[in-house]
LUMNU-598682 format. One record per atom (N, C-alpha, C): residue in one letter; x, y, z; atom name. Coordinates in steps of 0.001 Angstrom, whole numbers, plus 500000, padded with zeros to 6 digits. Example, Ala and Ser with C-alpha at 12.3 -4.5 7.8 and 13.67 -1.06 7.14 Angstrom:
2
> type; c1; c2; c3; atom
> A; 513190; 494310; 507800; N
> A; 512300; 495500; 507800; CA
> A; 513200; 496700; 507800; C
> S; 512850; 497750; 507080; N
> S; 513670; 498940; 507140; CA
> S; 512900; 500030; 507870; C
//
This chain:
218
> type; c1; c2; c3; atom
> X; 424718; 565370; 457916; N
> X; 423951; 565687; 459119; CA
> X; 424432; 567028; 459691; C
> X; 423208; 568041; 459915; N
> X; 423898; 568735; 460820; CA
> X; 424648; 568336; 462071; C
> X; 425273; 569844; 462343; N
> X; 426011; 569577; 464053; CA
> X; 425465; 570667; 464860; C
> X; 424900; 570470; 465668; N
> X; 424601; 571579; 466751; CA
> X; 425186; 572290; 467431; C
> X; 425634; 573335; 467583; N
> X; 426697; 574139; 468031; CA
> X; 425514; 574980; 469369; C
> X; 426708; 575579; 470385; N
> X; 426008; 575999; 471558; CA
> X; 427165; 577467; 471655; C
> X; 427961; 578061; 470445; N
> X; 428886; 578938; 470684; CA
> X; 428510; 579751; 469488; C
> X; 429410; 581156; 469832; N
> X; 429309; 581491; 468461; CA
> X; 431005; 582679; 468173; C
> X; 431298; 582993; 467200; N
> X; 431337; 581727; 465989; CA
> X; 432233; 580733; 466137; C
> X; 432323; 579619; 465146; N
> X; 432939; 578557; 465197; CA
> X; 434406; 578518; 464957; C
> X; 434596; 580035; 464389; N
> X; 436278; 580626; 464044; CA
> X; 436521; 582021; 463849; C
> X; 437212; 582288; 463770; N
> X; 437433; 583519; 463756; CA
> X; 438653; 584441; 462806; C
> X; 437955; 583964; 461440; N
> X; 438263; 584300; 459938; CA
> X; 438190; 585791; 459968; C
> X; 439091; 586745; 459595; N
> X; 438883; 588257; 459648; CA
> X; 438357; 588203; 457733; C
> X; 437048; 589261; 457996; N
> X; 436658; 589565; 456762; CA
> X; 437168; 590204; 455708; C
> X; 437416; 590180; 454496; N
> X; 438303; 590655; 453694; CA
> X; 437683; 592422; 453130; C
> X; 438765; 593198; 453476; N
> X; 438660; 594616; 453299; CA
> X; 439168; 595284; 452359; C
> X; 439145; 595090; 451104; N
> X; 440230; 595813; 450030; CA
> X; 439460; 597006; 449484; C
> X; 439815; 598124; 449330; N
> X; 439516; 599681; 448473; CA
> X; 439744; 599021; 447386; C
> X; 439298; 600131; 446516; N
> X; 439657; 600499; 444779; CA
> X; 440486; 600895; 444835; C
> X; 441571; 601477; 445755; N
> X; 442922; 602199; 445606; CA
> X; 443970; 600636; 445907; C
> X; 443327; 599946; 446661; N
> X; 444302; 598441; 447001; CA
> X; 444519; 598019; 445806; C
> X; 442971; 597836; 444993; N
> X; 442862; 596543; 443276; CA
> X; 443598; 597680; 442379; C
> X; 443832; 598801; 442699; N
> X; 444194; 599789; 441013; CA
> X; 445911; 599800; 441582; C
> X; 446112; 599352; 442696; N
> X; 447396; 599773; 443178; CA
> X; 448683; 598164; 442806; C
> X; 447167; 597285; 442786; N
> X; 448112; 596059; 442465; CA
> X; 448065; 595469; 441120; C
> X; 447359; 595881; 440277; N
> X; 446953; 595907; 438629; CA
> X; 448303; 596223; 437445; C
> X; 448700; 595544; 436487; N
> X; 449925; 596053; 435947; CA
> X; 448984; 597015; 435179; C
> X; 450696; 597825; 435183; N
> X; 450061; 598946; 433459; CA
> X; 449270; 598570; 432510; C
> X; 449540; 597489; 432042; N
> X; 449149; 596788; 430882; CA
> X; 449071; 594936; 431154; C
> X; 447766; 594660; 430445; N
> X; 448045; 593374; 430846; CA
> X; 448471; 592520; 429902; C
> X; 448929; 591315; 430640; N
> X; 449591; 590364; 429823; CA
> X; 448805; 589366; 428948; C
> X; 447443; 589777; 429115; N
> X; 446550; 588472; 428907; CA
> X; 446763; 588227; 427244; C
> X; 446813; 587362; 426466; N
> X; 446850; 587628; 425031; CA
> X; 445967; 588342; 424172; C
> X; 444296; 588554; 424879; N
> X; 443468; 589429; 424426; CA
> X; 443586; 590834; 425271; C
> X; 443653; 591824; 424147; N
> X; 443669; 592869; 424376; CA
> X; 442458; 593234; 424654; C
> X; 442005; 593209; 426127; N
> X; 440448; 593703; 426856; CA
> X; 440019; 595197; 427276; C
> X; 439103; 595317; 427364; N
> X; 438616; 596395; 427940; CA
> X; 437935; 595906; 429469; C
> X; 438652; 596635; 430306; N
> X; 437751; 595516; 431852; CA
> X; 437344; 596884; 433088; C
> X; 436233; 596450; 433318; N
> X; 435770; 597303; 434679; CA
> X; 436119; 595907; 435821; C
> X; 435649; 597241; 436792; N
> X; 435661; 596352; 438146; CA
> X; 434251; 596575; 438715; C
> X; 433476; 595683; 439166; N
> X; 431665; 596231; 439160; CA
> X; 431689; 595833; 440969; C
> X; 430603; 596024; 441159; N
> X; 429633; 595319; 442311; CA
> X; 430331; 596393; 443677; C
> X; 430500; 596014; 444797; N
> X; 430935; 596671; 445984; CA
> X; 431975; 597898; 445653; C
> X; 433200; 597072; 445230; N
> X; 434168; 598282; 444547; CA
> X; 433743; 599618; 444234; C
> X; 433093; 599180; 442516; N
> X; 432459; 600335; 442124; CA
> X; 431457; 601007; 442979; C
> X; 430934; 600978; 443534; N
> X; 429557; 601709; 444122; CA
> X; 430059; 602481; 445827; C
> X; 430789; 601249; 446304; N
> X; 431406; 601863; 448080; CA
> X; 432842; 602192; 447564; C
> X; 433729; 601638; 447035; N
> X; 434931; 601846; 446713; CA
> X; 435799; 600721; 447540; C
> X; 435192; 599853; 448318; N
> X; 435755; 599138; 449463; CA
> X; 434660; 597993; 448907; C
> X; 435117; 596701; 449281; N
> X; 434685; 595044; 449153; CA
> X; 434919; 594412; 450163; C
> X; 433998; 593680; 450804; N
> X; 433960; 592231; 451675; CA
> X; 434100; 591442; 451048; C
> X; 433842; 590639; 449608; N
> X; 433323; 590109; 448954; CA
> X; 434598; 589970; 447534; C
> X; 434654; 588668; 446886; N
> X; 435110; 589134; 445882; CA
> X; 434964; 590194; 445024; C
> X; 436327; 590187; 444483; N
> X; 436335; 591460; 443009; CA
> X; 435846; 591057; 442349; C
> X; 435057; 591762; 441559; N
> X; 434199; 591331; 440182; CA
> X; 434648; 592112; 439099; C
> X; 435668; 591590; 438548; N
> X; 435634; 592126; 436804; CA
> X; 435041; 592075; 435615; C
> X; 434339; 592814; 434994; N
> X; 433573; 592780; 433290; CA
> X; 434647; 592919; 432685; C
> X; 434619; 592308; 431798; N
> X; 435489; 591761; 430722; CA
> X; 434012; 592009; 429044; C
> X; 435079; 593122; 428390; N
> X; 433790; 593253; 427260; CA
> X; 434067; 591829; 425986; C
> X; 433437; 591141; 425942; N
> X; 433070; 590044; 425083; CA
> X; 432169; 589509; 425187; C
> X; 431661; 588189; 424235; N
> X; 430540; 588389; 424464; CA
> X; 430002; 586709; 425000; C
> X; 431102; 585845; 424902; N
> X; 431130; 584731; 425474; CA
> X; 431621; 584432; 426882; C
> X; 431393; 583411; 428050; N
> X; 431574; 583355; 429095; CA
> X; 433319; 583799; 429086; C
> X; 433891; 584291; 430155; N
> X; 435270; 583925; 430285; CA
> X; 435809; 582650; 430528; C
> X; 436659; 581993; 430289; N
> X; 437367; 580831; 429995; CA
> X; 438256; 580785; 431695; C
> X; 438122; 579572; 432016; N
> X; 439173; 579495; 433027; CA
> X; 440434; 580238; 433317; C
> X; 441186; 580041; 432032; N
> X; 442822; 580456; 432606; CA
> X; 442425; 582245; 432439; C
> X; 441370; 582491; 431853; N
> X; 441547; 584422; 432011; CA
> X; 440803; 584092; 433316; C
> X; 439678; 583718; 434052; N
> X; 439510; 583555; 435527; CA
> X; 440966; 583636; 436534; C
> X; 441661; 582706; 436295; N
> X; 442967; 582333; 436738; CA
> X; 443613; 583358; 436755; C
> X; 443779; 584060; 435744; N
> X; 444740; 585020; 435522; CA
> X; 444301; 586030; 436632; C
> X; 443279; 586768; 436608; N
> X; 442464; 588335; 437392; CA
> X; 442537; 587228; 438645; C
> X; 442499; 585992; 438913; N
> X; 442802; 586075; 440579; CA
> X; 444224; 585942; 440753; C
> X; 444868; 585841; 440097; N
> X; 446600; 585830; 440678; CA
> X; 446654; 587125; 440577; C
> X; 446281; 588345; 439947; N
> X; 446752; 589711; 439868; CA
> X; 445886; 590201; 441491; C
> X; 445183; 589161; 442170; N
> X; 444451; 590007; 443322; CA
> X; 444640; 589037; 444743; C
> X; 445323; 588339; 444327; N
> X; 445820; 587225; 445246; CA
> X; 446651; 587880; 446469; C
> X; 447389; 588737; 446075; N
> X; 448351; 589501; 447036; CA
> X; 447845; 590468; 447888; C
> X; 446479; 590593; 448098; N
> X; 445534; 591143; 448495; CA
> X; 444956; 590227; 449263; C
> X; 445304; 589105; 449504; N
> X; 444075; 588420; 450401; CA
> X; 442842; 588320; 449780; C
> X; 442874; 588480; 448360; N
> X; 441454; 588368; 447954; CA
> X; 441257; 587601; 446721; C
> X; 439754; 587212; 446455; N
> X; 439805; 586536; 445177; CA
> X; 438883; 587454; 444382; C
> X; 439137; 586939; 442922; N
> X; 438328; 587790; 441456; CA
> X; 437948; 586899; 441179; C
> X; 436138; 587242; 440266; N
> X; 435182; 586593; 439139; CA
> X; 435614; 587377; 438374; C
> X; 435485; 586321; 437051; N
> X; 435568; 587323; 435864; CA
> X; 434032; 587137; 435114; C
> X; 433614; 588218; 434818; N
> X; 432013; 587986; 434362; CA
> X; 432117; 588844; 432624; C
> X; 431602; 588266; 431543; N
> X; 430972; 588717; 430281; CA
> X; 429732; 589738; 430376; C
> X; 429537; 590038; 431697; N
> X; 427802; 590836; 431398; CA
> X; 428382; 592633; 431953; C
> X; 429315; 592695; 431121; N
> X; 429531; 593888; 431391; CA
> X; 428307; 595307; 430293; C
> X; 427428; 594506; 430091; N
> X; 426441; 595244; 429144; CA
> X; 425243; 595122; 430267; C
> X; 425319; 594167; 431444; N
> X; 424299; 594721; 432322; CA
> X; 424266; 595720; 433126; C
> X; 423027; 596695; 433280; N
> X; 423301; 598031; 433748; CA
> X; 422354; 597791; 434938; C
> X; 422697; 596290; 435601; N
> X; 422111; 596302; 436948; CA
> X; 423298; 595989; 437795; C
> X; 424391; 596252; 437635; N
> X; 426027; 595882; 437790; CA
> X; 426640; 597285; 437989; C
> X; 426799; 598307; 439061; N
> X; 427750; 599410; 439117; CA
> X; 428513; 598821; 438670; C
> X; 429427; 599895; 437838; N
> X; 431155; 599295; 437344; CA
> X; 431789; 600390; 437245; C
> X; 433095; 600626; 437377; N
> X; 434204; 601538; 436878; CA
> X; 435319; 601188; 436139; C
> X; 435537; 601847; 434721; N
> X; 436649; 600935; 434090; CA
> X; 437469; 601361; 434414; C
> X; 438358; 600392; 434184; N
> X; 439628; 600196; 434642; CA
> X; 440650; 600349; 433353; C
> X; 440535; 599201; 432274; N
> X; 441680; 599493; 431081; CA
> X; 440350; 599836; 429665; C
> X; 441428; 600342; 428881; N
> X; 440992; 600311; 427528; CA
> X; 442328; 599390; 426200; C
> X; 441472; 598421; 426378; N
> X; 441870; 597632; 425498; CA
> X; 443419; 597749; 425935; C
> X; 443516; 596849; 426777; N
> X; 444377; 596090; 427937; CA
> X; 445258; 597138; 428613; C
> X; 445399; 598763; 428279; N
> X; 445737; 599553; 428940; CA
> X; 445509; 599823; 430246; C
> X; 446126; 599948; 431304; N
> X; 445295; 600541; 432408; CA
> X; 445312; 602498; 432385; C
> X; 443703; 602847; 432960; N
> X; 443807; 604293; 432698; CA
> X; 443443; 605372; 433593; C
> X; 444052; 604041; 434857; N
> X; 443839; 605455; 435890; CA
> X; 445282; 605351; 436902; C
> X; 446005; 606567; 436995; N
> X; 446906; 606996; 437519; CA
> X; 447937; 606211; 438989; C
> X; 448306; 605494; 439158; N
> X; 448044; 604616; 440665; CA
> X; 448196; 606018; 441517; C
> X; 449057; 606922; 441458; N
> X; 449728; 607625; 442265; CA
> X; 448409; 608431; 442560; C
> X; 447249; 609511; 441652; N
> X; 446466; 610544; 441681; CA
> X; 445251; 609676; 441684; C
> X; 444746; 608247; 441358; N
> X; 443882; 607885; 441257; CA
> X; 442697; 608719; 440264; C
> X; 443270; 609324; 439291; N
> X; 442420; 610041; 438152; CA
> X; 442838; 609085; 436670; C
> X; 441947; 609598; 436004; N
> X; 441748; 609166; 434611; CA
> X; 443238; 609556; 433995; C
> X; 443870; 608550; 433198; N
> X; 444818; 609393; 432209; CA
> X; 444542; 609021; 430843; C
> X; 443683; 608489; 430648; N
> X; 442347; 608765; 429315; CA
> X; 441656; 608273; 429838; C
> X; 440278; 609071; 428989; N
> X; 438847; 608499; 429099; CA
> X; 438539; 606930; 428810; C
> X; 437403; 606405; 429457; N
> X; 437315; 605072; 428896; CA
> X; 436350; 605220; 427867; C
> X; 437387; 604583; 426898; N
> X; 436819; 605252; 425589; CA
> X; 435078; 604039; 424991; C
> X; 434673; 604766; 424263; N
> X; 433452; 604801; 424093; CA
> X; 432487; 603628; 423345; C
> X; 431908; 602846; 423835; N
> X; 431085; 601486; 423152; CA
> X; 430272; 602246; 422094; C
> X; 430116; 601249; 420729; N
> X; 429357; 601555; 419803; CA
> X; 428197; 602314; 420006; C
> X; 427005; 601812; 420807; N
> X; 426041; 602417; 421042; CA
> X; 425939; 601872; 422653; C
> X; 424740; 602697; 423562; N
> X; 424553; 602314; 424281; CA
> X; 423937; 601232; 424631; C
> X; 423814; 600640; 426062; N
> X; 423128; 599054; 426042; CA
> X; 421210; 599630; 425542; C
> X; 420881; 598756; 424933; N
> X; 419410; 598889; 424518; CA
> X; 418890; 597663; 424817; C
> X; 417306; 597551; 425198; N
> X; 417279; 595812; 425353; CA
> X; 415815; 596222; 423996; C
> X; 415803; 595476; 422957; N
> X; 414817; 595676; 421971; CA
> X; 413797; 594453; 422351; C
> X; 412025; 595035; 421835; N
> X; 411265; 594021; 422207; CA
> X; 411686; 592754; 421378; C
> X; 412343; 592544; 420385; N
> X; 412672; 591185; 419554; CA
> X; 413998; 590046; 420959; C
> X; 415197; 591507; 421537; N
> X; 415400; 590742; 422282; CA
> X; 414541; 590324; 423967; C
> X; 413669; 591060; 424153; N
> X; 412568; 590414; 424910; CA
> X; 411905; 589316; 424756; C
> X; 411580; 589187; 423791; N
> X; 410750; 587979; 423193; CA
> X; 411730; 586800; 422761; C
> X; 412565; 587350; 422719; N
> X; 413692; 585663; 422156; CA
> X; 414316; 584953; 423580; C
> X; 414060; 585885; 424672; N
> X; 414775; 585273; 425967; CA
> X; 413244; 584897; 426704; C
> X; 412121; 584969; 426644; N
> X; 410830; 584984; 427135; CA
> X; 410531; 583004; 427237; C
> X; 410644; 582523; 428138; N
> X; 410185; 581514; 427797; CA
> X; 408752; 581162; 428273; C
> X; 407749; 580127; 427575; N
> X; 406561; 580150; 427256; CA
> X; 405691; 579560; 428231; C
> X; 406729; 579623; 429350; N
> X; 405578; 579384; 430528; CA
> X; 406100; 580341; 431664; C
> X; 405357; 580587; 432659; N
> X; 406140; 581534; 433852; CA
> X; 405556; 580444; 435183; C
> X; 405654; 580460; 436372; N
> X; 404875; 579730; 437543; CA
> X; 404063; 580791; 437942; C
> X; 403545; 581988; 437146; N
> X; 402464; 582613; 437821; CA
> X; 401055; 582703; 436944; C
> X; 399826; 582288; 437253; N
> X; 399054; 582469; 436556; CA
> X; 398286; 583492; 436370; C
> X; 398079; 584571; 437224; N
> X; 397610; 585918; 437101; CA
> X; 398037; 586593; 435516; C
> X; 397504; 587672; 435105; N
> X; 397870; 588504; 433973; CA
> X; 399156; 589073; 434387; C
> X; 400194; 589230; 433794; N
> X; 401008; 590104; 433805; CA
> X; 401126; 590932; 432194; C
> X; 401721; 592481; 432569; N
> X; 401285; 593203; 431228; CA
> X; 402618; 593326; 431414; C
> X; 403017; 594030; 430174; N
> X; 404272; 594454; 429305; CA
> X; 404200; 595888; 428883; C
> X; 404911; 596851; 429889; N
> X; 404461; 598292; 429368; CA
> X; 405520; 599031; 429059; C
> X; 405522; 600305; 429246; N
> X; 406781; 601348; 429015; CA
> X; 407133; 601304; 427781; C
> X; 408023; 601910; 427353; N
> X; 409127; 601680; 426261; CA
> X; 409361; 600845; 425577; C
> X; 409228; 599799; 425551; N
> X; 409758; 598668; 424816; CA
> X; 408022; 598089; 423997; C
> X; 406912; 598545; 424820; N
> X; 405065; 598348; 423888; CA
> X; 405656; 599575; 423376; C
> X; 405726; 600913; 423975; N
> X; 405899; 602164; 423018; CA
> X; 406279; 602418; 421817; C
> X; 407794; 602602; 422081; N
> X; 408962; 602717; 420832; CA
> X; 409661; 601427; 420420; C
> X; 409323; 599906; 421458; N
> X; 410165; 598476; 420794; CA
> X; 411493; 598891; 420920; C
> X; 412169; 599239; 422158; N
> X; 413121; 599556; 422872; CA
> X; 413122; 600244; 424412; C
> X; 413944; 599697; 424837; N
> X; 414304; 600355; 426406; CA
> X; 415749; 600516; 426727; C
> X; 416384; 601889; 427039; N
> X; 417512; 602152; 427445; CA
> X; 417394; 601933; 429330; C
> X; 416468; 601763; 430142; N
> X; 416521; 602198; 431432; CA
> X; 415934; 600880; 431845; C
> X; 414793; 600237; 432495; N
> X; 414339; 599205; 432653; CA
> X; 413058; 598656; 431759; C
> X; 412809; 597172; 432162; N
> X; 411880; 596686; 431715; CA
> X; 410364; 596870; 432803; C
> X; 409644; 596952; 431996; N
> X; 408114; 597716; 433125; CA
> X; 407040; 596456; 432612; C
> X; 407178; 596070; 434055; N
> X; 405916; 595059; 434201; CA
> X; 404304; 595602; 434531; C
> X; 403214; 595453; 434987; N
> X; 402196; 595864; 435354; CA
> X; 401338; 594536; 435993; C
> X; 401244; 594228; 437125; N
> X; 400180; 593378; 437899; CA
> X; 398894; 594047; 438043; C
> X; 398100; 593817; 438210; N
> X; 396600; 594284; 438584; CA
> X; 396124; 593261; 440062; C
> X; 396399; 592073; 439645; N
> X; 395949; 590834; 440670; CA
> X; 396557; 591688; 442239; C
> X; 395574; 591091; 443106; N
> X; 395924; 591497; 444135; CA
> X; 396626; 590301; 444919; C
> X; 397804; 590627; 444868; N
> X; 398797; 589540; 445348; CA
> X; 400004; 590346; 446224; C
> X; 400558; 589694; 447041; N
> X; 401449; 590255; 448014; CA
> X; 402498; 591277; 447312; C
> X; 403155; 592032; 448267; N
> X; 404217; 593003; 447451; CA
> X; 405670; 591347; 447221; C
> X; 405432; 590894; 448646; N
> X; 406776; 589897; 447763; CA
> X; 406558; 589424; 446921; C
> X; 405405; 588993; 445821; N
> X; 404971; 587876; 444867; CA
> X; 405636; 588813; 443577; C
> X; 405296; 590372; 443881; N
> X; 405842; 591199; 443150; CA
> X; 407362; 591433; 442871; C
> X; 407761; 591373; 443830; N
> X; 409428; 591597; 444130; CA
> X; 409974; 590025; 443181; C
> X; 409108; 588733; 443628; N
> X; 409647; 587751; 443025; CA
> X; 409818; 587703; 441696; C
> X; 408736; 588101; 440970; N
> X; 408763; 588309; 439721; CA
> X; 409682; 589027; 439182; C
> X; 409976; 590542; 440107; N
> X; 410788; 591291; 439576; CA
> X; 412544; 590608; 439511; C
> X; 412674; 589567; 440235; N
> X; 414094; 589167; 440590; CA
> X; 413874; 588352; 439337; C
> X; 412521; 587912; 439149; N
> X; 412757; 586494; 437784; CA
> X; 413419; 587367; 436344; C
> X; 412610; 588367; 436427; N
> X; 413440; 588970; 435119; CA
> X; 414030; 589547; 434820; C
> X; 414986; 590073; 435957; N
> X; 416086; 591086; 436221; CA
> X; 417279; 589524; 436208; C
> X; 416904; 588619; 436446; N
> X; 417954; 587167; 436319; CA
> X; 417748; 587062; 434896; C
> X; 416263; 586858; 434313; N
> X; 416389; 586762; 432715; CA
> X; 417000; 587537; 431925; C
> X; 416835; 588742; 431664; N
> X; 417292; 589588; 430727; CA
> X; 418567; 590653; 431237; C
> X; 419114; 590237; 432451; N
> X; 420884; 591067; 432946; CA
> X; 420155; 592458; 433089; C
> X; 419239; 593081; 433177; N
> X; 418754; 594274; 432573; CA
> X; 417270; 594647; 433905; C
> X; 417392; 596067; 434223; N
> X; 416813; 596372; 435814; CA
> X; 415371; 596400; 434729; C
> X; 414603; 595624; 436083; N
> X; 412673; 595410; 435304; CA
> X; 412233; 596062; 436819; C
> X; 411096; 596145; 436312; N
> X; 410185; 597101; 437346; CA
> X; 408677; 596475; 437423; C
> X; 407921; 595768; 438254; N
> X; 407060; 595121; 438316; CA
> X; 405978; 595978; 439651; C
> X; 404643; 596954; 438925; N
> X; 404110; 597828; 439331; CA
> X; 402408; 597183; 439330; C
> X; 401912; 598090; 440266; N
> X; 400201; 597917; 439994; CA
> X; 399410; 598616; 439752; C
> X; 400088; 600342; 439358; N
> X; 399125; 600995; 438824; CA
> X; 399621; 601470; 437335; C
> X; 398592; 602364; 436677; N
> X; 399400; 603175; 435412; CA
> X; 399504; 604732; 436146; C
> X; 400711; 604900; 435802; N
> X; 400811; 605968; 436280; CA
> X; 400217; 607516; 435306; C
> X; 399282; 608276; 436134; N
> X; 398553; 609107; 434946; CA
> X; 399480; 609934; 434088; C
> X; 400473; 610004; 434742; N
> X; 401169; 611679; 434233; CA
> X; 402064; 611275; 433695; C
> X; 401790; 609516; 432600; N
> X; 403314; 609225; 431760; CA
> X; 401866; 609002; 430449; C
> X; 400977; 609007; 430466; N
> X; 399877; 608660; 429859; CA
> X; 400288; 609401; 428089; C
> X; 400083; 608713; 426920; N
> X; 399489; 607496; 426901; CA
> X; 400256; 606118; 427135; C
> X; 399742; 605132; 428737; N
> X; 400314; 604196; 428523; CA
> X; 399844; 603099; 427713; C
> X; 400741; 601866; 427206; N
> X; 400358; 601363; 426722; CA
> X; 400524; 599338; 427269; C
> X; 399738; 598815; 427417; N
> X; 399954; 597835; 428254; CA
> X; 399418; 596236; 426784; C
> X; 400936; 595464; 426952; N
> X; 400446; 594254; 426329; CA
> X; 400270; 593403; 427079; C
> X; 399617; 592094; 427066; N
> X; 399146; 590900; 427799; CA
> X; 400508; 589950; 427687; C
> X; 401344; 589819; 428537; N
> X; 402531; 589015; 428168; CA
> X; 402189; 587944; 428609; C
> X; 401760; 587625; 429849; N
> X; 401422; 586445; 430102; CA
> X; 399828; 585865; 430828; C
> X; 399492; 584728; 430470; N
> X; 397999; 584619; 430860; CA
> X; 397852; 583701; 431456; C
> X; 397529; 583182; 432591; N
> X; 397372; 581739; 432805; CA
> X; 398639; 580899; 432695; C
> X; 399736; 581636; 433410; N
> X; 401262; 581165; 433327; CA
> X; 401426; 581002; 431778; C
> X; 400789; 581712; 430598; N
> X; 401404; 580899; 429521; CA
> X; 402073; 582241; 428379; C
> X; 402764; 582243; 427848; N
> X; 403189; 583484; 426778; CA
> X; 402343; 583907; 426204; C
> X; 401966; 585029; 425733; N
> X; 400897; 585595; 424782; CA
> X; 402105; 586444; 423643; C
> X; 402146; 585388; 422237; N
> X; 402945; 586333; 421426; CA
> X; 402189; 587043; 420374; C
> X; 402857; 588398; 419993; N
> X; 402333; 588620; 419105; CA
> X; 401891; 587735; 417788; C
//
């Protein structure tokens, strides 16, 4: 049951304030973990340099992180008043991040806060290919209007930047935004859900992805 309150607030918890100079200042040289990782630090950190919010570390692999490495990145941030996620989607490029080690090194300076090597370099860049579009696509959506499938990925059957939707239906801008959150949650990867073609990218090319809430595969 709720409780009705007539005050505000009910306590008076101070919000947690840590820089990127606090998390790089309390980080060992090298970590102890038994896998030798490559790890950013993403979300508030990276982008303001300062967090309310937990630390968020990418960890490059390709399976969830396991408890005791969870465990581990919050005892290294514990002394901070703060807690760490450890997240696998360090290949999503809807995630600011800044790395931190290369393959369990740490490689930025505590004292100058500069690089003392580069973070060295992933095979290729993230790509999302239409095969992996279509293998995460499942065969119903809750919207029944047309939605099209355009840009890069109908073009060339690849996208380095986002995924490009196309509505025509005249439906609210939030119905739009919703969609856009559905598949920016599906595929880790920034989508763009629009209502016109734009002339001056022409020739576009638009597939029927979905019809009547249902998949249209090739």
């Amino acid at each position: 049951m709720p409780e009705y309150v007539h005050t505000l607030p009910q306590s008076s918890k101070p919000a947690i304030n840590v820089t990127i100079f606090d998390v790089i200042g309390a980080l060992p040289e090298v970590l102890s973990y038994p896998i030798l990782l490559d790890v950013w630090v993403g979300g508030q950190l990276a982008r303001y340099g300062r967090t309310s919010k937990n630390i968020i570390f990418l960890v490059r692999q390709v399976d969830e992180p396991p408890p005791e490495m969870k465990l581990y990145f919050n005892e290294l941030v514990k002394p901070l008043g703060a807690s760490a996620t450890v997240s696998e989607c360090w290949l999503n490029n809807t995630i600011a991040a800044v790395k931190l080690y290369n393959a369990g090194r740490l490689i930025v300076d505590k004292k100058t806060f500069t690089y003392t090597e580069l973070p060295s370099p992933v095979e290729r860049c993230p790509v999302l290919t239409v095969t992996d579009v279509l293998d995460k696509l499942p065969e119903t959506v809750p919207w029944t209007f047309p939605i099209y499938l355009t840009g890069g990925l109908v073009k060339n059957g690849f996208s380095n930047h986002d995924v490009d939707f196309i509505v025509f239906a005249e439906v609210q801008t939030s119905t739009l935004a919703e969609i856009r959150d559905y598949f920016v949650k599906l595929f880790s990867w920034r989508s763009d859900v629009g209502r016109h073609v734009m002339p001056d990218r022409e020739p576009v090319y638009l597939y029927l992805l979905y019809n009547g809430g249902k998949l249209c595969r090739p």
